[in-house]
KEGU-213212 format. One record per residue (C-alpha): x, y, z. Coordinates in nm, 2 decimals, decimal comma. Layout:
> X|Y|Z
...
//
This chain:
> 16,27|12,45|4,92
> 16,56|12,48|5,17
> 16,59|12,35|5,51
> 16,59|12,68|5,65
> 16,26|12,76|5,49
> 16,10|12,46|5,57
> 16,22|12,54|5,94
> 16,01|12,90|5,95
> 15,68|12,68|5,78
> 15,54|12,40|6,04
> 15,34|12,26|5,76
> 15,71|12,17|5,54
> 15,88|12,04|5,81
> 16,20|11,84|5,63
> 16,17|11,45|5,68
> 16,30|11,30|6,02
> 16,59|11,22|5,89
> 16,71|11,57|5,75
> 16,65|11,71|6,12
> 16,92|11,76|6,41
> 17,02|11,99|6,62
> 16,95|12,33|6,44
> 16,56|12,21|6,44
> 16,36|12,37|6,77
> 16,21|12,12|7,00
> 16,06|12,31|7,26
> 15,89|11,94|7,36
> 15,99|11,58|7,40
> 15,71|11,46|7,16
> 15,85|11,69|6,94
> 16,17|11,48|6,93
> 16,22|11,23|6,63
> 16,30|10,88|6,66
> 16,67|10,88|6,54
> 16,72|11,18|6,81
> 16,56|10,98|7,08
> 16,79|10,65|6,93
> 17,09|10,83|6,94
> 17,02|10,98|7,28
> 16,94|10,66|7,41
> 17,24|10,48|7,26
> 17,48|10,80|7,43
> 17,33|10,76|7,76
> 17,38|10,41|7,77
> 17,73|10,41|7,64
> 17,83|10,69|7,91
> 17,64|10,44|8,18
> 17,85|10,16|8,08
> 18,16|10,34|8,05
> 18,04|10,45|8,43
> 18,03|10,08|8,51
> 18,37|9,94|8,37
> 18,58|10,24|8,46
> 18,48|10,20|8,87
> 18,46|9,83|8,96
> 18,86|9,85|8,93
> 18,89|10,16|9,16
> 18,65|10,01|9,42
> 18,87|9,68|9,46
> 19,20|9,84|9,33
> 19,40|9,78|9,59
> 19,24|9,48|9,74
> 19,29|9,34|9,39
> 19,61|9,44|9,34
> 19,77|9,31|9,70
> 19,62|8,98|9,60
> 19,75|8,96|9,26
> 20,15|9,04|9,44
> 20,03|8,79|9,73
> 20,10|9,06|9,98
> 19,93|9,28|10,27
> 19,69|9,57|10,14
> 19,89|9,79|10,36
> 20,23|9,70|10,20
> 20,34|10,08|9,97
> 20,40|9,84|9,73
> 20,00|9,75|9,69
> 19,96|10,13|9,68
> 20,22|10,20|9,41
> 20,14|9,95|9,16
> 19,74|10,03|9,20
> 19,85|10,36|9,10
> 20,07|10,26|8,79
> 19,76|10,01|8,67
> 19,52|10,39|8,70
> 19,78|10,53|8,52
> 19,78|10,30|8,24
> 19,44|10,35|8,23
> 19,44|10,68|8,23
> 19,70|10,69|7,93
> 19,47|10,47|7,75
> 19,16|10,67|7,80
> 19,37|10,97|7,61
> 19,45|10,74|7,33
> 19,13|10,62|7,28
> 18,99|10,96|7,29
> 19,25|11,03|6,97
> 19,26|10,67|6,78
> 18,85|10,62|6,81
> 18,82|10,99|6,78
> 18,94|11,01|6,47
> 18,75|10,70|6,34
> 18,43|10,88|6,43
> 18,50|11,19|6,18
> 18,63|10,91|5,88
> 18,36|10,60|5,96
> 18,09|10,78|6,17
> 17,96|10,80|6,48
> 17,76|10,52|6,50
> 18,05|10,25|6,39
> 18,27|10,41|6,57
> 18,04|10,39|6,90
> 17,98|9,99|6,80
> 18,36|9,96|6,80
> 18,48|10,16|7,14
> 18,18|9,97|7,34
> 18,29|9,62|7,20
> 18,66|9,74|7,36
> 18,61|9,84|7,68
> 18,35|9,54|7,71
> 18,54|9,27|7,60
> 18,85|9,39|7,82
> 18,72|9,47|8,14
> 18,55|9,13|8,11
> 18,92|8,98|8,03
> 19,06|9,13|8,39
> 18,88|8,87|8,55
> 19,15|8,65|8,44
> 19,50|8,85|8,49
> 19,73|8,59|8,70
> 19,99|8,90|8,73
> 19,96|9,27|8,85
> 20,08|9,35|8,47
> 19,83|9,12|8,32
> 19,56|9,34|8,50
> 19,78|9,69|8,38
> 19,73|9,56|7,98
> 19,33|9,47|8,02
> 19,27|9,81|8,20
> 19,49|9,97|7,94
> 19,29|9,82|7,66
> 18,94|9,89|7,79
> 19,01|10,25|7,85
> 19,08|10,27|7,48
> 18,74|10,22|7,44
> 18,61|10,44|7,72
> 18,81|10,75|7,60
> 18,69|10,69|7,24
> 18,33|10,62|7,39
> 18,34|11,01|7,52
> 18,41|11,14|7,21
> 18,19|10,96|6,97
> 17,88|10,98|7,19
> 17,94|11,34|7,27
> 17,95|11,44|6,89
> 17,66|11,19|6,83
> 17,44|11,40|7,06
> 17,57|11,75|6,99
> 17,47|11,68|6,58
> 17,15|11,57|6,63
> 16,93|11,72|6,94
> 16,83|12,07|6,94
> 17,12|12,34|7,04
> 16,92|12,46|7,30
> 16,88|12,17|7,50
> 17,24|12,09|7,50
> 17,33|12,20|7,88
> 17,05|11,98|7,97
> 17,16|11,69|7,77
> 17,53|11,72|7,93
> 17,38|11,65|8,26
> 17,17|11,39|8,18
> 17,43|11,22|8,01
> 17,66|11,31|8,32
> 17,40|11,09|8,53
> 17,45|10,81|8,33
> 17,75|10,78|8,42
> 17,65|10,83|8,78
> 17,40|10,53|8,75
> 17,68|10,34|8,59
> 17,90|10,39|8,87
> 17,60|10,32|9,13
> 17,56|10,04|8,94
> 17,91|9,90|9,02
> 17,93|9,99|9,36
> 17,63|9,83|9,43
> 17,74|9,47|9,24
> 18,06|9,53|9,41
> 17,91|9,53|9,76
> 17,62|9,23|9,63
> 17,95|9,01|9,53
> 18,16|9,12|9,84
> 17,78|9,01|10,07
> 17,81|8,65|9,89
> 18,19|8,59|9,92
> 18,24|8,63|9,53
> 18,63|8,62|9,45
> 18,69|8,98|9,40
> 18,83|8,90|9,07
> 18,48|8,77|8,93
> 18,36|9,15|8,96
> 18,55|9,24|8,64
> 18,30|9,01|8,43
> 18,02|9,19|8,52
> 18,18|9,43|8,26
> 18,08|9,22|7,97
> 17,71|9,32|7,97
> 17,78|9,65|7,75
> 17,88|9,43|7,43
> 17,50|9,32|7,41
> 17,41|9,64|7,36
> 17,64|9,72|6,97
> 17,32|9,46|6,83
> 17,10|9,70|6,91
> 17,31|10,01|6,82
> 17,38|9,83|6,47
> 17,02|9,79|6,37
> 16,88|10,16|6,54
> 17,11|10,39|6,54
> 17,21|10,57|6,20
> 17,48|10,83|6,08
> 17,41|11,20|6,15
> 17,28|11,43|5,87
> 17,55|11,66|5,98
> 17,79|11,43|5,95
> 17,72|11,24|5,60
> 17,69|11,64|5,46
> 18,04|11,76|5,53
> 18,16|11,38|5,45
> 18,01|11,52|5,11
> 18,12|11,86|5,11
> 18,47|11,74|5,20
> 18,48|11,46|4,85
> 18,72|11,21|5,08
> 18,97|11,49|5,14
> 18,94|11,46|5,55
> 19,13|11,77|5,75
> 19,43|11,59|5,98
> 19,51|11,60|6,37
> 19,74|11,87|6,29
> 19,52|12,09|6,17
> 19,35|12,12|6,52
> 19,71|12,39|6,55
> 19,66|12,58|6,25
> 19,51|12,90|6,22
> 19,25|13,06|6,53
> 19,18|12,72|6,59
> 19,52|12,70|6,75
> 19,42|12,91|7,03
> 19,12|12,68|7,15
> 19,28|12,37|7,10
> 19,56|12,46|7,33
> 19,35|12,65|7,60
> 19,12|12,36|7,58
> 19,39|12,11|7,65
> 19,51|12,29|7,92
> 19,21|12,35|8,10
> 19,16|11,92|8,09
> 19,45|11,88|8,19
> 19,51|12,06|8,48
> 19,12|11,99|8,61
> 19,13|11,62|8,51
> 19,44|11,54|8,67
> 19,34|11,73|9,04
> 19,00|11,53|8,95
> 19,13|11,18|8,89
> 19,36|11,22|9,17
> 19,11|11,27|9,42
> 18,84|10,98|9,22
> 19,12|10,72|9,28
> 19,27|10,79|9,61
> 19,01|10,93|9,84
> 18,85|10,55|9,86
> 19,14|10,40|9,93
> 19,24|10,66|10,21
> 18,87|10,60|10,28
> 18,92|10,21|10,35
> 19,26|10,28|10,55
> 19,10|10,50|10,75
> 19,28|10,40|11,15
> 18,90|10,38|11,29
> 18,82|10,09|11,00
> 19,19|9,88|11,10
> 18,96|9,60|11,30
> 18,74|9,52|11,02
> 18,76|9,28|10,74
> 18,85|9,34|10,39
> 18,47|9,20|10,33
> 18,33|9,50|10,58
> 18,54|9,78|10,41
> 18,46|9,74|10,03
> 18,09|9,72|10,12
> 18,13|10,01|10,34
> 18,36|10,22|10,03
> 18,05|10,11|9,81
> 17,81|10,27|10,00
> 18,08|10,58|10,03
> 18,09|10,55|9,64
> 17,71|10,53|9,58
> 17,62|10,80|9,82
> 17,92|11,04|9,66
> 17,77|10,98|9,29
> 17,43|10,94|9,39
> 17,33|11,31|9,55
> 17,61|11,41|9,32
> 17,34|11,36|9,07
> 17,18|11,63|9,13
> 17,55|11,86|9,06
> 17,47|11,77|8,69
> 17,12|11,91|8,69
> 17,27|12,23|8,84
> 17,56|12,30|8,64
> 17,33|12,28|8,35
> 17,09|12,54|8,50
> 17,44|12,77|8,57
> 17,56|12,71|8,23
> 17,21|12,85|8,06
> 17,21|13,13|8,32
> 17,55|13,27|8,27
> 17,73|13,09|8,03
> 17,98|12,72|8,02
> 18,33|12,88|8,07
> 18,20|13,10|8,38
> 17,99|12,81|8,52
> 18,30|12,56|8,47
> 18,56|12,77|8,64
> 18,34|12,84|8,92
> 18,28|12,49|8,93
> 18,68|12,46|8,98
> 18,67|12,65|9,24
> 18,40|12,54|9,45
> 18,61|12,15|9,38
> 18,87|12,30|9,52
> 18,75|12,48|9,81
> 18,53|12,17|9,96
> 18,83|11,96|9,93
> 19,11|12,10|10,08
> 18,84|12,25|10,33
> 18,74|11,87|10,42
> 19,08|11,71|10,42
> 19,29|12,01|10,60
> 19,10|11,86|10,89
> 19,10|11,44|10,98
> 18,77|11,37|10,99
> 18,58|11,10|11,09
> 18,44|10,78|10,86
> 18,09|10,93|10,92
> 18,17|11,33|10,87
> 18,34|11,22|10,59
> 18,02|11,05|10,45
> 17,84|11,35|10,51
> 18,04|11,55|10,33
> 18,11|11,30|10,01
> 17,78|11,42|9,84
> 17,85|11,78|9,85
> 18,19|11,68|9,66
> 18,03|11,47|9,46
> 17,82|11,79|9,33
> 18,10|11,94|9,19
> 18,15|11,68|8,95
> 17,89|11,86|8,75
> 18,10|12,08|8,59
> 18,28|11,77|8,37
> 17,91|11,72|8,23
> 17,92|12,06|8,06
> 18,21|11,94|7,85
> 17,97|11,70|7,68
> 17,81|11,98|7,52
> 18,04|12,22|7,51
> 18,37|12,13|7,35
> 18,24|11,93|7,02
> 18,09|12,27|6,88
> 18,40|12,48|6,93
> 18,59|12,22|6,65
> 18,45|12,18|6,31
> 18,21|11,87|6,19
> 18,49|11,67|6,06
> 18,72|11,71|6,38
> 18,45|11,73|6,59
> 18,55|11,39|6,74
> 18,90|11,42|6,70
> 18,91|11,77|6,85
> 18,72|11,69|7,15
> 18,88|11,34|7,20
> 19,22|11,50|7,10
> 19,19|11,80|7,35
> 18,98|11,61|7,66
> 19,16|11,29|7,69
> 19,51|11,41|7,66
> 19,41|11,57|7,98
> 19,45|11,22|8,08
> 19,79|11,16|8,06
> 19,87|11,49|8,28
> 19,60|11,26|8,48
> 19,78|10,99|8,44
> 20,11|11,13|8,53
> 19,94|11,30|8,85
> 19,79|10,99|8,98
> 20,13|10,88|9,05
> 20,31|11,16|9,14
> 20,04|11,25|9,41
> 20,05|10,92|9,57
> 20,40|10,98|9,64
> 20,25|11,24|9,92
> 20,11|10,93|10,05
> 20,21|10,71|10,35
> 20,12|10,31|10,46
> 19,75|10,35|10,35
> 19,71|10,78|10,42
> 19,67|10,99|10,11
> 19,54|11,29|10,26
> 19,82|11,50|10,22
> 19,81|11,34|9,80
> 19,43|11,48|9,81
> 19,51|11,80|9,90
> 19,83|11,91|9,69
> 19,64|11,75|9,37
> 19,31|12,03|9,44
> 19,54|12,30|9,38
> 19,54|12,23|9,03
> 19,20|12,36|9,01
> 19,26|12,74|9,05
> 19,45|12,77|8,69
> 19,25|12,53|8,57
> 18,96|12,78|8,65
> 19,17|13,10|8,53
> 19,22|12,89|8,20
> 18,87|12,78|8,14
> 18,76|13,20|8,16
> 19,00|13,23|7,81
> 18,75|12,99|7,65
> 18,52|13,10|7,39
> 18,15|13,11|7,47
> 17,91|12,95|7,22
> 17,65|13,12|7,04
//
């Protein structure tokens, strides 16, 4: 008997093990235990990767002016903060490709074990950089692992619970990386209450490496995955292939759409808590009262953003992921150069840090969306290949923007970045829709 014929007769289900994402679940207790492992194993790995990637931009350039033994105010604080989110940035795109591609040759599951080990390990190493360049190599190397991280966890998910479900599983997966970044806002402004060195916050990024015991023992390899390892008898399709044939097409439009969104994205991420901090209002407090007050910013931004996951899923079932995601661009766009056109005050701008925050939604969808446009074997590659690269343009963008920037103001940086948005949103309508 086949699998599809055991799929139309409830009584000849296949085992657990045969099932993924082409099996209907219409309920959670109709989940198996390797989907609710693997989903479990994902949504920690995205909160972790939450964690590590924000306790550097919350004390960036706190960090960084104590590291060159200088004023936070001094452009030179701001420029090397920028060239250290850079680095990162590049490394996120590279560890998107490298671990990418080690999740279509070893699996998902080692290759998870491996980028969570990575980004661990070195964001537990920053605590210890003696140099602003030390701290540019340990942020380089953990986003290795974050950008892999993306990749793996993303196909992990998209090969093993049901297709339906999928815009629902990007936002929840979205929210873990909310928590995550809740999560370090919230040590940030516990260590900052009890006078911890800032650089001790960077150990808190060890915790993730307990979890690869666990992932070893639970989580297996995807049915889907050990099939086409069959089918393809060790003869793996290459990087390049991702430009040959129709396939062309959406690998380009799919790299341009990350680029161009990721790069007005991470732009405003990294510089609107800094211009946050510097705000003229906040110039007679401490350095102690400002990173507690850029937590809460942070953890009020992420926290009702939340809720921008839930909704982008809802759009993306009612009329599709490309129309939902360029709208999404939009709406970024609008609400930021709306809110920054102006100079508003520390509080307006806390009022109006959620609604941002809710347009971060639209980045969940890519979860779900760009795995199933490559096939199984560059599944990981594809969509690490294609998303991260946006984070060189990122990368690039970070610094170019803060050049708009003066002694501590990037609101002019802010507001040329968002532009980047509109083709970004033009691009993202060329993208094919999923059946």
């Amino acid at each position: 008997m086949t699998d599809s014929t055991a799929a139309k007769d409830d009584s000849k289900m296949p085992p657990p093990e045969r099932r993924g994402a082409e099996e209907p679940a219409v309920r959670l207790r109709n989940l198996t235990a390797i989907q609710w492992q693997s989903g479990v194993a994902a949504w920690l790995g995205w909160m972790f990767d939450g964690l590590d990637m924000h306790l550097y931009t919350a004390v960036a350039t706190v960090f960084v002016a104590e590291l060159l033994h200088s004023e936070v105010k001094n452009p030179a604080v701001g420029y090397r903060s920028s060239i250290i989110q850079a680095a990162f940035l590049v490394g996120w795109a590279l560890g998107g490709a490298f671990f990418g591609r080690l999740g279509d040759r070893l699996g998902r599951a080692r290759a998870l074990m491996l980028t969570i080990l990575t980004y661990a390990v070195c964001t537990g190493l920053s605590a210890f950089a003696q140099t602003w360049w030390h701290l540019l190599i340990f942020r380089f190397l953990a986003a290795l692992g974050i950008g892999g991280e993306w990749a793996v966890g993303a196909a992990l998910l998209s090969e093993t619970w049901p297709k339906p479900w999928r815009p629902w599983i990007a936002a929840v997966l979205q929210s873990a990386v909310n928590v995550g970044i809740v999560l370090a806002m919230a040590a940030v402004w516990l260590m900052a209450s009890l006078h911890f060195e800032t650089r001790f916050i960077f150990l808190i990024g060890i915790l993730p490496a307990l979890m690869v015991l666990w992932i070893r023992r639970a989580v297996p390899e995807t049915a889907e995955w050990h099939a086409a390892h069959a089918e393809a008898a060790g003869v793996a399709p290459r990087i390049v292939d991702l430009f040959r044939g129709p396939l062309r097409r959406t690998t380009i439009l799919v790299i341009l759409v990350c680029a161009l969104s990721l790069s007005a994205h991470w732009a405003f991420m990294f510089w609107y808590l800094q211009h946050f901090r510097n705000l003229p209002e906040l110039a007679g407090w401490t350095d102690g009262q400002r990173t507690q007050l850029t937590s809460l910013a942070l953890m009020i931004f992420v926290g009702v953003g939340m809720a921008g996951n839930f909704i982008a899923g809802a759009a993306a079932v009612r009329f599709g992921y490309r129309r939902t995601i360029a709208v999404g661009f939009v709406l970024y766009f609008a609400i930021v150069v709306g809110v920054y056109s102006r100079v508003p005050s520390w509080q307006v701008l806390m009022l109006w840090f959620g609604l941002i925050g809710m347009c971060q939604g639209v980045f969940g969808l890519f979860t779900m969306y760009l795995p199933p446009l490559f096939p199984t074997l560059l599944r990981t590659t594809g969509a690490g290949f294609c998303y991260n690269i946006g984070r060189i343009a990122a990368a690039g963008a970070t610094v170019f923007f803060g050049r708009f920037s003066t002694a501590g103001d990037f609101q002019m940086a802010i507001i040329y970045a968002a532009f980047l948005f509109l083709p970004a949103a033009a691009m993202a309508l060329l993208l094919p829709d999923l059946e």
